[in-house]
C-alpha positions in Angstrom: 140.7 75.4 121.7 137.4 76.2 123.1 136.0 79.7 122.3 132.8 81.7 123.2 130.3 84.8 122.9 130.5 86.2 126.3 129.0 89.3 126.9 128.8 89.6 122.8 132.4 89.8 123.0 134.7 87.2 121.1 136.4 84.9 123.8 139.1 81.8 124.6 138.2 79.8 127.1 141.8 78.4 128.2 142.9 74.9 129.4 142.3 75.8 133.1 138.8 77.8 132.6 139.4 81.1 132.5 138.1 83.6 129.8 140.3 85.4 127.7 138.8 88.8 126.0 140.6 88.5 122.7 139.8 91.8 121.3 141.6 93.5 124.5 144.4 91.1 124.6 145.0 91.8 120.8 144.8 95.3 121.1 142.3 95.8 118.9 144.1 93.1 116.3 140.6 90.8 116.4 137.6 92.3 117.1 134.8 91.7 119.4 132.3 90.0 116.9 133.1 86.5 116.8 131.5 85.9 113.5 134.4 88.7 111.6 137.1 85.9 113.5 135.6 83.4 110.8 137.2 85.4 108.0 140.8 85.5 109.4 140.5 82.1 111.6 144.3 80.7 111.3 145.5 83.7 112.1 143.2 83.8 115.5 144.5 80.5 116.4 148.1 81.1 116.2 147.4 84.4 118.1 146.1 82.2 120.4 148.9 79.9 121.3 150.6 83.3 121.9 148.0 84.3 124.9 149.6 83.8 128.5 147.5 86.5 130.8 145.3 84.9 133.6 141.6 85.8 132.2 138.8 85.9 134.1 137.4 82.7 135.9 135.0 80.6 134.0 132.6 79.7 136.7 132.1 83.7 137.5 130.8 84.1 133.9 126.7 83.8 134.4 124.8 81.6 131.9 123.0 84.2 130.4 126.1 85.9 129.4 126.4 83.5 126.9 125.5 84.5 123.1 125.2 82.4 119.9 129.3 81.6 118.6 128.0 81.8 115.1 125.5 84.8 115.0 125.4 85.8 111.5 126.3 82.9 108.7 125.7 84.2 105.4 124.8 80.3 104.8 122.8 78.4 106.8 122.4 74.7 105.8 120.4 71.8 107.5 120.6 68.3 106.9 117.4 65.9 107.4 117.4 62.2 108.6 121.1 61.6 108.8 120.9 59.1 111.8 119.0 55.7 110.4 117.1 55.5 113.8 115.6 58.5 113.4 114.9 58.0 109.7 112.9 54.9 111.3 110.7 57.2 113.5 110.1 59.2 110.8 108.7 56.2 108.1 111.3 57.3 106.0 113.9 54.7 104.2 117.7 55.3 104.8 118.4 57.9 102.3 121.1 58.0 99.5 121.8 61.7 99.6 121.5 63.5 102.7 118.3 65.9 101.9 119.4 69.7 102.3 117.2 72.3 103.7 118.1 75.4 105.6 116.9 77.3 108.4 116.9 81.3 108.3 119.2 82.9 110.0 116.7 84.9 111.8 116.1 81.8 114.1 118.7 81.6 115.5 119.1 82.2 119.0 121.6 82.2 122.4 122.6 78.9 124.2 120.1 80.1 127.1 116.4 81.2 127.8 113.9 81.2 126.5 111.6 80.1 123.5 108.2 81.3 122.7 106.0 78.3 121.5 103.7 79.1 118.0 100.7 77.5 117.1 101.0 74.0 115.8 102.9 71.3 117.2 106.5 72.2 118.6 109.0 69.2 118.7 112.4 69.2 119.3 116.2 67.8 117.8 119.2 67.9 119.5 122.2 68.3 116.7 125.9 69.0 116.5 126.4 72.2 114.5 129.6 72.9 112.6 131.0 76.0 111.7 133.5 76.3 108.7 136.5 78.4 109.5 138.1 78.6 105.8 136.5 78.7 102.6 135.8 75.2 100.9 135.0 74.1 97.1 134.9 70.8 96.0 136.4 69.1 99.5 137.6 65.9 99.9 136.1 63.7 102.4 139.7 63.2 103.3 140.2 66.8 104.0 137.4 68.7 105.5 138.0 68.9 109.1 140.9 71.1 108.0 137.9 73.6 107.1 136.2 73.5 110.1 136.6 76.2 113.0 134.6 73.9 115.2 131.9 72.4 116.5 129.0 73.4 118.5 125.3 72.6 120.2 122.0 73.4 118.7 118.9 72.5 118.4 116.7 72.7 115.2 113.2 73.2 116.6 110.7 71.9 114.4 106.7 72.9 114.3 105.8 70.1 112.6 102.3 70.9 111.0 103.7 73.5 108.8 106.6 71.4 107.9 104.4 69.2 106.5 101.8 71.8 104.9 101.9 71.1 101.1 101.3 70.8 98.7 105.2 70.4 98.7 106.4 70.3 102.8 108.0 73.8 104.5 110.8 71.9 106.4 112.5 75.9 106.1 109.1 77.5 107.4 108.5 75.3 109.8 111.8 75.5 111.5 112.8 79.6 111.5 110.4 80.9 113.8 111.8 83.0 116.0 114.7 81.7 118.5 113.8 78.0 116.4 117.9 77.6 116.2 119.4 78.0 119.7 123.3 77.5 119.5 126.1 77.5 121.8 127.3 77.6 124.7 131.0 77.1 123.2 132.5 76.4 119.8 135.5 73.9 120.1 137.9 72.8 117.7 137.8 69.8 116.1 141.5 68.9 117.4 140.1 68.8 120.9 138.6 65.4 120.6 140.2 62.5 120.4 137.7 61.4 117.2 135.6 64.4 116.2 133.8 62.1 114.4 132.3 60.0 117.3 130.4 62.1 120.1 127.7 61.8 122.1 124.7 64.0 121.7 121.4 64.5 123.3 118.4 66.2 124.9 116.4 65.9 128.1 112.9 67.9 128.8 112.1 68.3 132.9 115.1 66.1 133.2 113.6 63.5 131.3 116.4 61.8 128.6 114.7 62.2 124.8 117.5 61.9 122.7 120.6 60.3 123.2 122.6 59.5 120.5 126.3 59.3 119.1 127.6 61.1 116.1 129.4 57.8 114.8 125.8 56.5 113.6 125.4 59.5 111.8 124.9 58.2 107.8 126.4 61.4 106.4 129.1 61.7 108.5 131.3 65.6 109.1 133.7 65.1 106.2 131.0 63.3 103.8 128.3 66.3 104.3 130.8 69.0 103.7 132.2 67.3 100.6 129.0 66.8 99.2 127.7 70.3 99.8 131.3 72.0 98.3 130.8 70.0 95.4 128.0 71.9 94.3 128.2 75.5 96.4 131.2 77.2 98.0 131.2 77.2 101.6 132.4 80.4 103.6 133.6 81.3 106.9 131.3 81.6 109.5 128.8 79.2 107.6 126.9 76.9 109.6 125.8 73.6 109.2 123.4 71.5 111.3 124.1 68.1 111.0 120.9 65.8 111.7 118.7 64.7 114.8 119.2 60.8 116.1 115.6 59.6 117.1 113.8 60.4 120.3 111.9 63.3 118.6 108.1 64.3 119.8 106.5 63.3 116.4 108.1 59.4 116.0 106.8 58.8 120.1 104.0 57.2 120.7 101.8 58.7 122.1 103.6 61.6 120.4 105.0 64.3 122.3 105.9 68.1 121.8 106.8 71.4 124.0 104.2 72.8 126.0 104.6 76.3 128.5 106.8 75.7 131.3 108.9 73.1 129.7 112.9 73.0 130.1 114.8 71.3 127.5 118.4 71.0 127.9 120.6 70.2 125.1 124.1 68.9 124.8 127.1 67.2 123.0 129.7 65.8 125.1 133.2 67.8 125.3 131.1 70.8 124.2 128.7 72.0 126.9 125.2 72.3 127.1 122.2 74.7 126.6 119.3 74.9 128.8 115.9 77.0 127.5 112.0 77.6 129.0 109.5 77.0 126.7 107.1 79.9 127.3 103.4 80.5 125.6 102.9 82.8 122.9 101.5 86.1 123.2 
């Protein structure tokens, strides 16, 4: 199942692209915040299989209409140099435990617009977010898919000189400015794929290809990160997890690169959709 924020209302997008208000068509049963769905999700998808009305067509929703599918997490967690080729760009060896960082929740932003640039240098990493749909402590590899409500686009913007201001680095600083975590345009449900565990990811500025990547290289794979992190912290509904950036980044180019005014970068996993977002100067 694929489901949305569409004008900040919780939606299904059905089979044959057509959105489905599910806080009319329950009468009220679900509400229109998307991130309150989190807390009762089995019971949103069996209402689901129930819905049979028409819905409005996809393709007359506008882009803009679009909000984040995971607005408020209370937990926000971010995983660093997960794919080995980016761990490569980086100077970094392959790393035994996937490091853990977060970014705050007040970075995170729609699936399309805009993003006001900051001082510094602003680089860019495409990543497939997953959102947890049950609560999980100590998960089994084995199991955790069955926790997850679904899987998403985002990108965790990066301005690298304070990510690297010491004397220990800010990756958390240096990633939550404002609209720094861009997310959407749909969440979709891990049975949706036919290996949720082998995707293709990516990012293009001006229509130029700087990421592309699959999710099968990742080192810390779906299942392994959300074992390890319910090990040692119960996850909750609604949580949020970006998984890691395959290379292609500004900083491991040479010469490097990073978002300037007037940029577009578009952002995308395959089978989910894509976000698109003008990099505009500060003020």
């Amino acid at each position: 199942m694929r489901f949305a924020t569409i004008s900040n209302r919780l939606s299904l997008i059905t089979a044959s692209d057509t959105v489905i208000d599910l806080a009319r068509t329950s009468r009220g049963w679900f509400g229109p915040n998307i991130q309150d769905a989190y807390e009762h999700w089995d019971e949103l998808l069996e209402f689901c299989t129930t819905v049979t009305e028409a819905g409005t067509p996809l393709s007359d929703v506008a882009a803009t209409e679009f909000g984040n599918p995971a607005p408020h997490p209370r937990q926000l967690f971010a995983i660093g140099l997960n794919y080995a080729d980016h761990a490569a760009e980086s100077s970094f060896a392959v790393p035994e435990e996937p490091p853990v960082f977060t970014k705050f929740a007040t970075s995170l932003a729609n699936p399309y617009g805009t993003i006001t640039l900051v001082p510094g240098k602003v680089d860019w990493e495409v990543e497939l977010v997953v959102v947890l749909g049950r609560p999980a402590h100590r998960v089994a590899a084995a199991d955790a898919w069955r926790y997850v409500a679904g899987v998403t686009v985002g990108q965790d913007i990066s301005e690298r000189v304070r990510q690297q201001a010491g004397p220990a680095p800010q990756f958390s600083m240096g990633k939550s400015f404002p609209g720094f975590g861009p997310i959407g345009p749909m969440l979709v449900t891990p049975d949706e794929f036919d290996d949720p565990d082998d995707l293709e990811l990516g990012c293009l500025i001006n229509g130029e290809q700087m990421q592309k990547g699959r999710t099968c290289d990742m080192i810390f794979p779906v299942p392994e990160l959300i074992a390890r992190l319910s090990a040692i912290t119960s996850l909750l509904p609604g949580d949020v997890i970006f998984t890691g950036t395959p290379a292609g980044v500004g900083f491991g180019r040479t010469p490097q690169r990073y978002l300037a005014p007037g940029d577009e970068l578009v952002s995308y996993v395959r089978g989910v959709g894509e976000m698109r977002h003008l990099l505009v100067a500060g003020h």
